[in-house]
C-alpha positions in Angstrom: 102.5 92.0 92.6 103.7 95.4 93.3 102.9 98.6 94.9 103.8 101.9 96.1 103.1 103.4 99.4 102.5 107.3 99.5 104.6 108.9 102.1 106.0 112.0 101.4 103.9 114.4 102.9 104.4 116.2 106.2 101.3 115.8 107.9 100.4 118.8 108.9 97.1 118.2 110.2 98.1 116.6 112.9 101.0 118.2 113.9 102.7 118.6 116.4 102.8 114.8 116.5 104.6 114.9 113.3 107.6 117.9 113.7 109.9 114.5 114.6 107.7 111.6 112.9 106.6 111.1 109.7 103.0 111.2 109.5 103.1 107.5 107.9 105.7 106.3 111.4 102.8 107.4 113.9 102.5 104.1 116.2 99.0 102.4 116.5 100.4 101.4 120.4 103.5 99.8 119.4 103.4 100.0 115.5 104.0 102.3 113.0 100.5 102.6 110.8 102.7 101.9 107.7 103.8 98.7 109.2 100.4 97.8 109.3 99.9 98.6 105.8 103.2 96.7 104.7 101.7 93.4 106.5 98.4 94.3 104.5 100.0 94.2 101.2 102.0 91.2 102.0 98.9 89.4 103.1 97.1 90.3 99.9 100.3 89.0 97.6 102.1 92.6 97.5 105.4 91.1 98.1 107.4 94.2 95.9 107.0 97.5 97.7 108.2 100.9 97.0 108.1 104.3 99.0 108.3 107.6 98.2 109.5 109.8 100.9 110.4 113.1 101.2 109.8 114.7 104.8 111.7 112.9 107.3 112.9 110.1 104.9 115.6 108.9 107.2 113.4 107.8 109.8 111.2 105.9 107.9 114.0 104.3 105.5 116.0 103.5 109.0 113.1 101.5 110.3 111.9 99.2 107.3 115.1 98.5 105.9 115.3 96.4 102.6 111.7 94.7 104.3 113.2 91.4 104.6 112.4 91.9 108.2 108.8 91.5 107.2 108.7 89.4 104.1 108.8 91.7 101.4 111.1 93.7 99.3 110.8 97.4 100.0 113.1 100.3 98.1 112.8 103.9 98.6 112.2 107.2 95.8 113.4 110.6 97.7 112.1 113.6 96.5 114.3 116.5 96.9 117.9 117.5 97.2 120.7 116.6 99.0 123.3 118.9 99.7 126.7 118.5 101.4 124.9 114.8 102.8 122.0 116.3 103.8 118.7 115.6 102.4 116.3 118.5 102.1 112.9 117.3 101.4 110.4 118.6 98.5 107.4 116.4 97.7 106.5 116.7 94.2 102.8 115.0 94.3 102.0 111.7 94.3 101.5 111.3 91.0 104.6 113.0 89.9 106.1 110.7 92.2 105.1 107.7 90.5 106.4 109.2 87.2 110.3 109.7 88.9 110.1 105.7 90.4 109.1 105.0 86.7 111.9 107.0 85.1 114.9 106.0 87.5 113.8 102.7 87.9 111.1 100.9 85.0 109.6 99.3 88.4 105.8 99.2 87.3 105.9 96.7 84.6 102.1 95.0 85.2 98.9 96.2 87.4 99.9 98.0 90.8 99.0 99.6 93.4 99.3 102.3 95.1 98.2 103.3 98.9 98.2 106.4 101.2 100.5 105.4 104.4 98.6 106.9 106.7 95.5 104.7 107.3 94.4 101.1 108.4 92.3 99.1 106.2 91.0 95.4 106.0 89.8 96.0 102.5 90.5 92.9 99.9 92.9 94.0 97.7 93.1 90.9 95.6 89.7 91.1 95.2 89.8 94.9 94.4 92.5 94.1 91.4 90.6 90.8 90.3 87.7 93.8 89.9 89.5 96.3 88.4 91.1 93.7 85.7 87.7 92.8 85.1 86.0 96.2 84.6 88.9 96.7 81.8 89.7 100.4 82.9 93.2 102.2 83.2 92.4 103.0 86.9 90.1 102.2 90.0 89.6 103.5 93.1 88.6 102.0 96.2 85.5 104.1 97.7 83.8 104.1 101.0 80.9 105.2 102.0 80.4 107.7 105.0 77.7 109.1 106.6 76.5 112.4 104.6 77.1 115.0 107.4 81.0 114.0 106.7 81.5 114.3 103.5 82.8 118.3 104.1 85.6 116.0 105.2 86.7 114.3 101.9 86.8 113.8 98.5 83.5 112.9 97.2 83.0 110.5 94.1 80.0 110.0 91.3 79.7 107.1 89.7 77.1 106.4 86.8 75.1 102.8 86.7 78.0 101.0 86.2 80.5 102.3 88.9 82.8 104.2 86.3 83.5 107.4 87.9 82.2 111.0 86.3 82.9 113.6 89.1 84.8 114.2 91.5 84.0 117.3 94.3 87.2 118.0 97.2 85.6 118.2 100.7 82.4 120.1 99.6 79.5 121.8 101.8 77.1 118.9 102.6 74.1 120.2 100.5 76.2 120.6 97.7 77.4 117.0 97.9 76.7 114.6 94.8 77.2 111.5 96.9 78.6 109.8 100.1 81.2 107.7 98.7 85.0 109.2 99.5 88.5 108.4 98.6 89.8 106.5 100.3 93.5 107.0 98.8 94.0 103.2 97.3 94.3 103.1 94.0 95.2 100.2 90.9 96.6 101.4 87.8 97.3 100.0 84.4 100.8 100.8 83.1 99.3 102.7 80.6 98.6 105.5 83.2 101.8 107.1 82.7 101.1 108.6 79.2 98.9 110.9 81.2 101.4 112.2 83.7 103.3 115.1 82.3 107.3 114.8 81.6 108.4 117.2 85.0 106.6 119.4 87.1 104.6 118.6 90.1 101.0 116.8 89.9 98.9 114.8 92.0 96.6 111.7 91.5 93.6 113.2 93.1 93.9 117.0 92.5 94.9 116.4 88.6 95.0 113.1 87.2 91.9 111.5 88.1 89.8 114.7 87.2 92.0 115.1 83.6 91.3 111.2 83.0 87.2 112.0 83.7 87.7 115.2 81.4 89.0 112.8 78.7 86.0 109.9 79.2 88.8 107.6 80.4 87.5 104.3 81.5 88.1 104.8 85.7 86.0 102.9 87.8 84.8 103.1 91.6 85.3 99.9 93.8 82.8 99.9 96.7 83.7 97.1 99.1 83.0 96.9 102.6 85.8 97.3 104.4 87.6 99.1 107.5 88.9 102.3 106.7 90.5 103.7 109.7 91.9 107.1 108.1 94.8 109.1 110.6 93.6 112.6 109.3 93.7 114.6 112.3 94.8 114.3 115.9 91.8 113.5 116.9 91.6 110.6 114.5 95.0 109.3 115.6 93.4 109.3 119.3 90.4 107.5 118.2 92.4 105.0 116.4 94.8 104.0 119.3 91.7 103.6 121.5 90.5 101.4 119.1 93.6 99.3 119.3 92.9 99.3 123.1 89.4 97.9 122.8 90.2 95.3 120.1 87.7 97.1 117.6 89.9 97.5 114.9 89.7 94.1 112.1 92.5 91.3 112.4 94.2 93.0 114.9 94.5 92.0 118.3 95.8 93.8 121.1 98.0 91.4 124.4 100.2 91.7 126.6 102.6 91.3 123.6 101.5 94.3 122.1 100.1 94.5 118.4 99.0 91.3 117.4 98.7 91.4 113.6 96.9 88.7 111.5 95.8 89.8 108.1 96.6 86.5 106.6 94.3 83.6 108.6 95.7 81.1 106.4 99.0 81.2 107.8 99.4 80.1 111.5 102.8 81.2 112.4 102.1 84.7 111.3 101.2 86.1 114.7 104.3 84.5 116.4 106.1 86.3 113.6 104.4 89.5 114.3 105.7 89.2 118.2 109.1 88.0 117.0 109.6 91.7 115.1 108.3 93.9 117.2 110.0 92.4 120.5 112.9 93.0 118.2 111.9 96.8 117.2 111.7 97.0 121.0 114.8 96.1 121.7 116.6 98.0 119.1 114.7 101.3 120.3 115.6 100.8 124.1 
């Protein structure tokens, strides 16, 4: 299967961690939080990857590579200019992104994802898709539910009786609040999405596709699973997360002396020595 990674945005909330990182390059200890999203996808049968950079894209394109290093096939859209050899960054919105990959390179030819690189998760996405093909929608969208008195935090979903989505409020006051299920920025599309995406210009999946596909009684559904959503928002959440990582409270992750210990995948046994095997080698090509 294939997805795309959302990584083009400068993460300005938790600057100034980002004015020489890319928001999505932030280590968990020892490992980039996109790293732990690749091995997510790869787990799950996401073995065709694409990422859309923008801010910072050398660092992040100098790190994975081709993905071979981790088992997958990664490629990389850049959205800006380049001038005299230089890139100059200008994200376009994340939808508008997935129309350029589309246009320069036909790569979403079946159901895909797509997932924002700057959280952890233990959510099952084959499940999620085997739901989403089964609900018969163009889109869904994997929800979580938070404690009311956050919601000023996110972006807030409605569903009706049968989890298809009807409204969607951005980070509204808590009274005004139609429901505690957010966001959670991982999303499965249908080919078909991209006769909704206009020819140029910039537009984004949350701010104007979903709510234009609601406005035309478009068949988008809500997938509430329980799962680990770990989102890297602000500093403070990037402080709680690593001392999570610490403690060993964070799903399928395992912190040694060896550092990160990944295992997403418990049906295959060698992946942890794996795991070591590339980030002793990361190690050794930073020092």
């Amino acid at each position: 299967m294939k997805a795309m990674i959302l990584a083009a945005g400068k993460g300005t909330r938790v600057q100034p961690l980002t004015n020489s990182t890319p928001k999505p390059m932030l280590p968990i200890l020892d490992v980039p939080v996109m790293e732990l999203i690749i091995l997510k996808l790869k787990a799950n049968g996401f073995n065709e990857i694409v990422i859309n950079t923008s801010y910072l894209s050398e660092v992040i394109e100098a790190y994975f590579k081709d993905g071979s290093q981790l088992g997958v096939s990664i490629s990389y859209s850049f959205e800006g200019e380049v001038m005299n050899g230089v890139r100059h960054g200008s994200a376009i919105g994340s939808a508008a992104g997935m129309r350029k990959i589309q246009n320069e390179k036909s790569f979403f030819d079946d159901t895909f994802m797509v997932i924002c690189g700057d959280a952890i998760i233990d959510a099952d996405l084959s499940k999620a898709v085997a739901i989403h093909k089964q609900s018969g929608g163009i889109s869904s969208m994997l929800l979580k539910e938070v404690p009311m008195e956050s919601v000023d935090k996110y972006g807030v979903v409605e569903l009706d009786t049968i989890n298809r989505i009807i409204s969607f409020q951005e980070k509204p006051e808590v009274k005004d609040a139609r429901s505690n299920l957010v966001n959670t920025g991982i999303y499965i599309f249908e080919p078909e999405i991209f006769s909704h995406i206009p020819h140029d210009g910039n537009y984004d999946i949350g701010a104007d596709l979903f709510p234009k596909l609601v406005q035309k009684n478009m068949p988008l559904y809500g997938i509430n699973l329980p799962f680990q959503w770990i989102d890297i928002g602000t500093i403070e959440d990037y402080y709680q997360a690593n001392m999570m990582a610490l403690n060993n409270k964070i799903n399928n992750i395992e912190f040694s002396s060896d550092g990160l210990i990944v295992n997403y995948d418990r049906s295959n046994k060698d992946i942890q020595q794996a795991n070591r095997a590339h980030y002793n080698d990361q190690s050794q090509q930073i020092g």
